[in-house]
N, C-alpha and C positions, 0 to 999 in steps of 0.2 A: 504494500500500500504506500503509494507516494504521500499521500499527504498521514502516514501516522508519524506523530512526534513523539518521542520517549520521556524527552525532556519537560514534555506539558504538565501542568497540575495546576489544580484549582489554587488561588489564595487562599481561602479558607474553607478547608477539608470536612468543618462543622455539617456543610449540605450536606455529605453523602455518609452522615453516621446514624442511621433512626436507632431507636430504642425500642424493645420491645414492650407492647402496650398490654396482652394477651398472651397466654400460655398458649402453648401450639399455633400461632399464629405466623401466618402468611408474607410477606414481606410487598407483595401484589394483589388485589382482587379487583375485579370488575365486574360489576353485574348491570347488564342492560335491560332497562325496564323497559323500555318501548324505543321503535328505532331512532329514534333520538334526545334517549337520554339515558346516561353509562352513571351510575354513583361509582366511586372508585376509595379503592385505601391503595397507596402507592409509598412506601416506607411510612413515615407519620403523616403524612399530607390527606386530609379526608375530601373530597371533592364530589360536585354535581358535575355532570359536561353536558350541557342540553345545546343540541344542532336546532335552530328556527330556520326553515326557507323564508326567503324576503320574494321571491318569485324564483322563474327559472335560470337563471343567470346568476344568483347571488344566496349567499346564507348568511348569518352569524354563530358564529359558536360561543357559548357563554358558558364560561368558567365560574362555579360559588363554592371557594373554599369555607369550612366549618371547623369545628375542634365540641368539646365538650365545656360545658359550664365549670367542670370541677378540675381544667385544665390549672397545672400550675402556671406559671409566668414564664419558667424554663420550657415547659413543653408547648405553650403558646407559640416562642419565640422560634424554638424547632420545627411547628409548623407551617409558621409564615417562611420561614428562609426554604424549608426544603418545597412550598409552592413555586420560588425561583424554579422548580424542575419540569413542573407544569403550564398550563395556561398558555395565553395566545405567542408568548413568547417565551415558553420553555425550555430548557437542555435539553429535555425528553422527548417533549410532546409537539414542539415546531412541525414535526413531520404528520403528526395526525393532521394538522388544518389545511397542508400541505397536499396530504393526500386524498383528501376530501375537495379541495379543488379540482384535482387531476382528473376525479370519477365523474364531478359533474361537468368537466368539461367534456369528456369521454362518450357519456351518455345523451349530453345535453341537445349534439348535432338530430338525434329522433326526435323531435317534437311530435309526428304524427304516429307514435309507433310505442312498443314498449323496450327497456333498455335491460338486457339481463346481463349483468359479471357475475364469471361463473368460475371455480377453479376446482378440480377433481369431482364434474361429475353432477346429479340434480335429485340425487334419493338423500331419504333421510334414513342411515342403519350405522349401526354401529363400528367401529372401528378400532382395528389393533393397535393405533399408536393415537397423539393429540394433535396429529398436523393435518385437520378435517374441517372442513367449515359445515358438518352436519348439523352440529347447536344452532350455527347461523342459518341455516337453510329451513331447517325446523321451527327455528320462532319466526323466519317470513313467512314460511308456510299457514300457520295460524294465522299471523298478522296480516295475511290477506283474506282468509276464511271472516278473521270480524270486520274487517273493511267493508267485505262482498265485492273483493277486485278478483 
C-alpha cells in the first residue's frame, strides 16, 4: 500500500481506548430498525443514524449521539471524543455517507423502473459463514410485504 504510513498516530491515543460498560459485551453493535434508521454502540459512543430522503437527488443523514443520565463526567467526556469517530465527518464513518451517495447515484439514473443491488444471490437461507447479506435481504423482504411494494 503506497499511501500506508508506519510512522502515523493519533495525538491523542485517548479516542481509541473504550472501556468496558457491560460484562460480555461487544465492542460493535448495530441494529437496524427500519431502512433508515441503524441505533449503534460503537466502543463507548451510543448513537441514532437516521437517513431522511429530501427527494430523488438528495438525502441527509442525521447523527444523535446519547450517553446515560448516571454517566460520570469521565465517561461523558469518552463519549463525546470517541463521537470524533462517527458522524458526518468521522474517522470511521466518512465512508458510510460516502457510500450512500455512490448507490443513489447508481440507482438514481431509473427513474421509470425499479433499482435492485444485489451481491451473492436473492433467497433468504441460511449460511455457513457471516459474509451474507441474507438478514438484509430478509428484513426488505418484509419491508416491502408492509409497504404493499
Amino acid at each position: 500500500m503506497k499511501s500506508f504510513l508506519a510512522d502515523l498516530k493519533l495525538e491523542d491515543p485517548r479516542l481509541l481506548q473504550p472501556v468496558k460498560e457491560f460484562a460480555g459485551e461487544a465492542t460493535v453493535v448495530m441494529q437496524t430498525v427500519w431502512p433508515n434508521l441503524i441505533i449503534q454502540q460503537q466502543s463507548n459512543t451510543l448513537a441514532a443514524r437516521q437517513l431522511v430522503t429530501r427527494g430523488p437527488e438528495t438525502f441527509d443523514l442525521i447523527w444523535t449521539f446519547f450517553g446515560y443520565a448516571d454517566d460520570d463526567d469521565e465517561m461523558t467526556a469518552r463519549r463525546l471524543r470517541q463521537a470524533n469517530l462517527m458522524g458526518p465527518a468521522g474517522l470511521v464513518s466518512v465512508d458510510d455517507s460516502e457510500m450512500m451517495e455512490l448507490q443513489q447515484r447508481g440507482v438514481g439514473e431509473y427513474r421509470e423502473g425499479a433499482a435492485v443491488v444485489e451481491l451473492g444471490g436473492s433467497d433468504v437461507a441460511d449460511a455457513p459463514h457471516m459474509i451474507t447479506e441474507t438478514a438484509i435481504r430478509g428484513f426488505y423482504r418484509y419491508y416491502r410485504e408492509v409497504m404493499g411494494i
